[in-house]
C-alpha positions as CSV (number, residue, x, y, z in Angstrom):
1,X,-7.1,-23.6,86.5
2,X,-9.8,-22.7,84.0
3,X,-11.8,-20.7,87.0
4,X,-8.8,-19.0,87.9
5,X,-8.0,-17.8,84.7
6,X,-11.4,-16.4,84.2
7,X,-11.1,-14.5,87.6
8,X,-7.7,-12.8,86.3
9,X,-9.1,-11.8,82.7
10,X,-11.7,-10.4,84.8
11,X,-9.4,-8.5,87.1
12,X,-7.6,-7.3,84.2
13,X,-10.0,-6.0,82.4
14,X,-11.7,-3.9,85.1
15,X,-8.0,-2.5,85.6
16,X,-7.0,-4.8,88.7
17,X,-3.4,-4.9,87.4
18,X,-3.0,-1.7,87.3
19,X,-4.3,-0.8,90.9
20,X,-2.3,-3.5,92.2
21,X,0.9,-1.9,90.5
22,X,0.4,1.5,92.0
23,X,0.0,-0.3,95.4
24,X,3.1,-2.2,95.2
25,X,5.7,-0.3,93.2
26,X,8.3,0.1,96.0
27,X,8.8,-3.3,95.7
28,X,11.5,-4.6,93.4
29,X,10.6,-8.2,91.7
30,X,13.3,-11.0,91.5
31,X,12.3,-13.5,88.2
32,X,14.3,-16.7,88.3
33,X,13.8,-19.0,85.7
34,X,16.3,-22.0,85.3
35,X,16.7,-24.0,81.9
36,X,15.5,-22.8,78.6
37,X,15.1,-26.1,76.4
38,X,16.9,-27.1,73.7
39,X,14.6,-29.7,72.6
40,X,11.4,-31.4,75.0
41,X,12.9,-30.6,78.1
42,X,9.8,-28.3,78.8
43,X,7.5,-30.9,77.9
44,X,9.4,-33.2,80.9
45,X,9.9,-30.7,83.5
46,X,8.1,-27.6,82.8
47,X,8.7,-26.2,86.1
48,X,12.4,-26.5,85.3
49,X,12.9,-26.0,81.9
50,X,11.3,-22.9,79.6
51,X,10.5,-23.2,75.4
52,X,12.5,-20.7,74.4
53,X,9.4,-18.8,72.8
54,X,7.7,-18.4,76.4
55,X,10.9,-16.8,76.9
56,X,11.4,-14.0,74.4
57,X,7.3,-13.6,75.2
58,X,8.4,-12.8,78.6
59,X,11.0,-10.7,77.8
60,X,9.1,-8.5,75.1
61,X,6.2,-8.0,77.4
62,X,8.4,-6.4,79.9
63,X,10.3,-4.4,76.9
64,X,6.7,-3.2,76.1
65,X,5.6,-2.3,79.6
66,X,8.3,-0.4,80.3
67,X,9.8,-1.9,83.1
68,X,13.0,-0.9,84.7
69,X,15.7,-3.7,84.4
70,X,18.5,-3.8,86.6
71,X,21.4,-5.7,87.6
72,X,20.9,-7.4,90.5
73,X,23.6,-5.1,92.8
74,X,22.4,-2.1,91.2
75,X,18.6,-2.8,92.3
76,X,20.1,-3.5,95.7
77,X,21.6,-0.4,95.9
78,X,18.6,1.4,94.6
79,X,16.3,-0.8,97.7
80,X,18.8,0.5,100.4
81,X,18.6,4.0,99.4
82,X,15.3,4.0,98.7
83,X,15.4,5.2,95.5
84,X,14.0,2.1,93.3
85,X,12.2,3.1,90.3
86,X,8.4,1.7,89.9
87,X,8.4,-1.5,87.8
88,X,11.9,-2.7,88.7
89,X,12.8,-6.0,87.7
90,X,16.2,-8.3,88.2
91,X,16.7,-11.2,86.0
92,X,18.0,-14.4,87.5
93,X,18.7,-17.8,86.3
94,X,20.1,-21.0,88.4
95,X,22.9,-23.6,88.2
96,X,24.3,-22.9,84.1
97,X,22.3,-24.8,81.9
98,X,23.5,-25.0,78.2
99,X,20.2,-23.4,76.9
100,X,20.5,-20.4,78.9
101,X,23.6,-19.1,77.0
102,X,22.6,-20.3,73.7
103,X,19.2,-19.6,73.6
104,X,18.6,-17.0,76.5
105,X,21.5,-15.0,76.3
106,X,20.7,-13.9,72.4
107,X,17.1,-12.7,73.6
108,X,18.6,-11.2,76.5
109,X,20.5,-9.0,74.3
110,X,18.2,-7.9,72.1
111,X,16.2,-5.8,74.1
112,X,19.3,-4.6,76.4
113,X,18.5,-6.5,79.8
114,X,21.2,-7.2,82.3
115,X,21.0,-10.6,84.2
116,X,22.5,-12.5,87.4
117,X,23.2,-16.5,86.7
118,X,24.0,-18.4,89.7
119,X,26.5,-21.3,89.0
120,X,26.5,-24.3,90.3
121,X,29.5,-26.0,89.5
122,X,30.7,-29.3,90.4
123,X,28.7,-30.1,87.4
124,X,30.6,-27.4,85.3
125,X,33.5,-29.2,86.0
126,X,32.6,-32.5,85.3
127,X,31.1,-31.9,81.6
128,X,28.5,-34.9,82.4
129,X,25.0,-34.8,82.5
130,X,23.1,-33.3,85.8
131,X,22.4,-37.3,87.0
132,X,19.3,-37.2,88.8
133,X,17.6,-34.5,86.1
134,X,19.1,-36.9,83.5
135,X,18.2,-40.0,84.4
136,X,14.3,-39.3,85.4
137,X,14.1,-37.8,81.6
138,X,15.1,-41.3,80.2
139,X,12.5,-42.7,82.3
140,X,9.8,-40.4,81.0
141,X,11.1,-40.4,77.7
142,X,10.8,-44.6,78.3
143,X,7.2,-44.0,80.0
144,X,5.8,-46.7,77.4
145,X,8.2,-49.4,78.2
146,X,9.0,-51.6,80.9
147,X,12.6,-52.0,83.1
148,X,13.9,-54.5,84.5
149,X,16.2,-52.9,87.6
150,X,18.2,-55.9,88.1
151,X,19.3,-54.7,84.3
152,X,20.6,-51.6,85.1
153,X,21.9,-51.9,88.3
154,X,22.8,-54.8,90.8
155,X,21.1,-54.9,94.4
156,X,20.1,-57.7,97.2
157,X,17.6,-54.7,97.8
158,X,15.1,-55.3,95.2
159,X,11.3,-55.7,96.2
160,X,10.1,-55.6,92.8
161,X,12.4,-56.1,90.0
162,X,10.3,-55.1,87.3
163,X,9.2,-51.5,86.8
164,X,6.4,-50.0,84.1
165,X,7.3,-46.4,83.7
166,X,3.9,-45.5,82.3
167,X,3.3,-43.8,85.6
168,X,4.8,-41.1,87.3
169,X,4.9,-42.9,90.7
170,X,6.3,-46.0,89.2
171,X,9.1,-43.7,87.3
172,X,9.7,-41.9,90.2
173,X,10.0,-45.5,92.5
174,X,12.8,-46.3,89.6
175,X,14.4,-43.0,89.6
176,X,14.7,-43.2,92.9
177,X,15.6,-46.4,93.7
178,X,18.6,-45.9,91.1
179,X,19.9,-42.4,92.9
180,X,20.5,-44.3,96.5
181,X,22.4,-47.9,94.7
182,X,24.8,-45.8,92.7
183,X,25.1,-42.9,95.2
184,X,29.4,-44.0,95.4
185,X,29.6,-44.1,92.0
186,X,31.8,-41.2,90.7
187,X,30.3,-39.0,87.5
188,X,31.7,-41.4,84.6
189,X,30.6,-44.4,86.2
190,X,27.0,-42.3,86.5
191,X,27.6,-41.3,82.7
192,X,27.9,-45.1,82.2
193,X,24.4,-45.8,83.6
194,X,22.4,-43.6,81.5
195,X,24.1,-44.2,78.4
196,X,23.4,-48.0,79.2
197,X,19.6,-47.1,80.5
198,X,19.2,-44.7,77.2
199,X,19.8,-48.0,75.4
200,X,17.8,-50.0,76.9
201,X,15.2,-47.2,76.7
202,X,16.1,-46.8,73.0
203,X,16.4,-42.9,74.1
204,X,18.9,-40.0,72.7
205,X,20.8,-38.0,75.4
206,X,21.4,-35.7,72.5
207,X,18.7,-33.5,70.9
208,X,18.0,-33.9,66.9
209,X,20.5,-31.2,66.7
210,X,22.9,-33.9,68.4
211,X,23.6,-31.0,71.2
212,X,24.0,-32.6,74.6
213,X,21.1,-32.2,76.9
214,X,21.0,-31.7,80.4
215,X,24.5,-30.3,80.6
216,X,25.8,-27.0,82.3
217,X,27.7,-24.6,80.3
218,X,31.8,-25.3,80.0
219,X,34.1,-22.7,81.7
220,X,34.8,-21.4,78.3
221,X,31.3,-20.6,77.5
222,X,30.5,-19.1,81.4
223,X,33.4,-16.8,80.4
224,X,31.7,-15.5,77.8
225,X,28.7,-14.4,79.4
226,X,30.1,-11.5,81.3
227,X,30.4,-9.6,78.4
228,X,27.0,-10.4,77.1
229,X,25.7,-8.7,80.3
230,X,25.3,-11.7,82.3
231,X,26.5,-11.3,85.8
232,X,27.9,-15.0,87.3
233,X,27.4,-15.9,91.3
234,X,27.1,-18.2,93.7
235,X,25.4,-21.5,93.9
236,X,27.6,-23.9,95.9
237,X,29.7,-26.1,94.4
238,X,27.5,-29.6,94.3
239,X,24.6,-27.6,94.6
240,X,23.8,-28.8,98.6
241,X,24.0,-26.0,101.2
242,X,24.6,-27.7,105.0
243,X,22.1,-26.1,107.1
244,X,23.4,-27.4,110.5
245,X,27.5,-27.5,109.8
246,X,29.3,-24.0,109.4
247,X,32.5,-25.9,108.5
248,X,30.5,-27.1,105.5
249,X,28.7,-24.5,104.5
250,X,31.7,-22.7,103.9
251,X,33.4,-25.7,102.1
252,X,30.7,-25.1,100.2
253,X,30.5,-21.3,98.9
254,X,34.7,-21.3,99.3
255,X,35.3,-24.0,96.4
256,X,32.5,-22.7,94.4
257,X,33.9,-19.0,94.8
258,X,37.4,-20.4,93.9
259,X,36.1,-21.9,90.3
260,X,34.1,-19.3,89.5
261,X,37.2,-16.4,90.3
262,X,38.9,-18.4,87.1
263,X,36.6,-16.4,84.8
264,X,35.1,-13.7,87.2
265,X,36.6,-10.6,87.6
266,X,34.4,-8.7,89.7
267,X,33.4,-9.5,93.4
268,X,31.5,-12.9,94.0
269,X,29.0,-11.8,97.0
270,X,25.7,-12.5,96.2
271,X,24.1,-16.0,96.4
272,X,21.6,-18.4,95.4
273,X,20.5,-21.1,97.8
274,X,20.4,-24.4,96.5
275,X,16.4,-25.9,95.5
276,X,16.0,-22.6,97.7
277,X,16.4,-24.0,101.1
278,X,17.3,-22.0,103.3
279,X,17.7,-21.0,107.5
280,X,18.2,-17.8,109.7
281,X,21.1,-19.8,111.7
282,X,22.8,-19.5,108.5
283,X,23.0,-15.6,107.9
284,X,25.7,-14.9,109.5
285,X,27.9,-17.3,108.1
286,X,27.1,-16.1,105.1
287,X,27.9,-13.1,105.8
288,X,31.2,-13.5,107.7
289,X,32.1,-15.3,104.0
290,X,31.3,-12.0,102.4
291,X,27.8,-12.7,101.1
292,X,25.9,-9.6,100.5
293,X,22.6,-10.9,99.8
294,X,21.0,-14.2,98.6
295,X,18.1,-15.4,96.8
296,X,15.1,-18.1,97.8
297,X,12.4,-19.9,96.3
298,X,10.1,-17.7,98.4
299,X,7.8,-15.7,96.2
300,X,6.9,-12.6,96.5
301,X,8.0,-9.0,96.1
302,X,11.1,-7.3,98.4
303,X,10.7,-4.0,100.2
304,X,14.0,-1.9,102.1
305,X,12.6,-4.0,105.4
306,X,13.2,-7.1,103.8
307,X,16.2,-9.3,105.1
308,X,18.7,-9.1,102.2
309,X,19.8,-13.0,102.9
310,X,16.1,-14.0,102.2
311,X,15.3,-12.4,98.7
312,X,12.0,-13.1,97.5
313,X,11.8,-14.2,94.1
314,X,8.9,-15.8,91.0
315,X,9.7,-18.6,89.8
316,X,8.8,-18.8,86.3
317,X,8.5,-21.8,84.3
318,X,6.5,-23.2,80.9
319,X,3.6,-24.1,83.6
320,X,3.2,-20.7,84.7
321,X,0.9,-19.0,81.4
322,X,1.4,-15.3,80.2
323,X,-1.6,-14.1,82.3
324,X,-0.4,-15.3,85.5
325,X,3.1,-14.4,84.8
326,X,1.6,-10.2,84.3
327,X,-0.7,-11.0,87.4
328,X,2.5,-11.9,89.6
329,X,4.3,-8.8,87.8
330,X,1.2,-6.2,88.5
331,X,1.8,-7.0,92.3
332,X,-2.1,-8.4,92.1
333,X,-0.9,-11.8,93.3
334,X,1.1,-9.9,95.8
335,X,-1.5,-8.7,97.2
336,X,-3.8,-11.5,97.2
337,X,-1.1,-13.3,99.2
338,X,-1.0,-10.3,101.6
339,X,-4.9,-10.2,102.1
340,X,-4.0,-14.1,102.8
341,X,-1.9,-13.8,105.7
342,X,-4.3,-10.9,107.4
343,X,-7.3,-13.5,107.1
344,X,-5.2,-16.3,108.4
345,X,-3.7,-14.6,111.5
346,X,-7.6,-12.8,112.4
C-alpha cells in the first residue's frame, strides 16, 4: 500500500492526473458509496460503511475541482447524445441506510449535488436490523470474548461448540454458522437473537447517541429525501436478484417498484443489482419490466458504447484514501486498467 502510494504522489505531481483526465473526459463516473456511520461502523466494515468526515472530504474536493454533478437520468441523457460535459460525476448510494439521510443528505445539500439511492426494501419494511450485517458487528464488537453456540442457538449440527471471536475466521465460522440454523426464522425472531447475542456479548445495538444502528431509513424518512434532491430506485425487494428464474426476477423488481410508488412520484426505471451481481441473460427482462439502465460493482468509467444495463461504477469506502479516491476520478486508474487488458490479451 505504502509503494503504491508513493507511485501516485509521484504521478501527481509530475501532472499524471491531469493527462489522464484530458484522456478520459467522455467518460461519465458512477461513485457509489453505501452507509455513512453513525458511530464505529467504519471501523467494522470500512468497505461498507464511510466516517462521515471522509464524506464531506469527498464531496468538497469535487466542489473545488469543479466537477459537473448530475442526476443520474440526466447524465444518461447527456451519454446518449453525446453531449456529457468533462468531469461529470453521478452520486449513488445502495439499500437506505439511516446514516445516509441523516448525515449524507445534509452534506449533500450544502454544496448543491443531486443524488440516486437505490432502496432495498424488505428491510424498510420490517424496521429491524439488516441480520447478517448486524449480527457479524456483535461478533467483532465481541472479538475479545468467547461464545458458546449451543447458547445462542440450538443444533445436532455442532462440530465445535465453542467459538473465540478474536479471529476473523473464527467470527466469520460463527457468523456463518448462525445465518444457515435460523435461516426460517422470521425478522422478530432474528431481532430476538441479536438482542440475546448483544447480551451475552455485553454489546449496544444502539450507538452512544442511543440511535439504532444498522437500520434502513423508515418510509417516512425515504419520503423526505426527494425533496432534498435525492432521487429513490430500485434495489429489489430482499435485496437477491434470481439470475436463472424470469418469474423471479420480476417478483423481485415488481414488489420493490410497488413500495417504493407509496412515496415516489416520478418513474421507477433505473436499477441497482444486488452485491452487484449481475448476467447478460437478464437484460432483457429487465427491460421488458421497464428498466432503463442499471448499475454494477464493476469499476470503471462509462462511454456512449457502454451497455446501459451494465453501468460501471467506484466503489468508495473509508478503505479507499483521498489520493486513490482523485487517482480513480483523474481517469489515471482508468487507464492503468486499460493498459492492463492490452498487456493481458498480447
Amino acid at each position: 500500500m505504502a509503494f503504491r502510494h508513493k507511485i501516485l504522489s509521484i504521478v501527481k505531481a509530475l501532472g499524471g492526473f491531469s493527462i489522464a483526465q484530458a484522456l478520459t473526459k467522455q467518460g461519465l463516473q458512477v461513485l457509489c458509496y453505501h452507509g455513512i456511520s453513525l458511530h464505529d461502523e467504519h471501523c467494522f466494515q470500512p468497505k461498507l460503511f464511510m466516517h462521515e468526515n471522509t464524506f464531506q472530504e469527498r464531496m468538497a474536493y469535487l466542489d473545488k475541482h469543479g466537477y459537473a454533478v448530475l442526476p443520474l437520468s440526466t447524465a444518461l441523457t447527456h451519454m446518449n447524445q453525446k453531449t456529457l460535459p468533462p468531469k461529470t460525476v453521478v452520486i449513488t448510494f445502495d439499500d437506505g441506510w439511516l446514516g445516509i439521510g441523516t448525515k449524507a443528505v445534509p452534506i449533500l445539500k450544502k454544496y448543491g449535488f443531486p443524488s440516486t439511492l437505490y432502496v432495498t426494501t424488505k428491510d424498510v419494511l420490517n424496521e429491524t436490523p439488516v441480520f447478517d450485517v448486524a449480527l457479524r458487528y456483535l461478533l467483532w464488537k465481541g472479538k475479545n470474548r468467547t461464545i458458546y453456540l449451543n447458547s445462542i442457538i440450538n443444533s445436532t449440527k455442532l462440530s465445535s461448540n465453542s467459538v473465540d471471536l478474536s479471529t476473523h475466521n473464527e467470527r466469520e465460522r460463527a457468523a456463518c454458522f448462525i445465518s444457515e440454523n435460523c435461516r426460517n426464522y422470521d425478522y422478530y425472531s432474528k431481532q430476538a437473537l441479536l438482542l440475546q447475542l448483544a447480551r451475552e456479548l455485553g454489546v449496544n445495538l444502539n450507538s452512544d447517541e442511543d440511535i439504532p444502528l444498522f437500520r434502513l431509513m423508515t418510509m417516512e424518512q425515504l419520503a423526505q429525501l426527494p425533496s432534498e434532491g435525492m432521487d429513490l430506485q430500485l434495489h429489489t425487494h430482499c435485496h437477491r436478484l434470481p439470475r436463472d428464474n424470469q418469474k423471479d426476477m420480476e417478483s423481485e423488481i415488481t414488489k420493490n417498484r410497488t413500495v417504493l410508488e407509496r412515496i415516489v412520484s416520478g418513474p421507477l426505471q433505473h436499477l441497482c443489482y444486488p452485491s452487484g451481481k449481475f448476467h447478460p441473460l437478464q437484460f432483457p427482462w429487465l427491460k421488458k419490466l421497464g428498466i432503463e439502465s442499471a448499475t454494477t460493482c464493476l469499476s470503471g468509467f462509462n462511454y456512449t458504447s457502454t451497455e446501459r444495463l451494465a453501468l460501471r461504477r467506484f466503489l468508495d469506502g473509508e478503505n479507499i484514501t483521498q489520493l486513490e479516491f482523485e487517482a480513480e476520478l483523474s481517469g489515471f486508474l482508468e487507464l492503468m486498467r486499460k493498459l492492463r487488458q492490452i498487456l493481458s490479451v498480447n
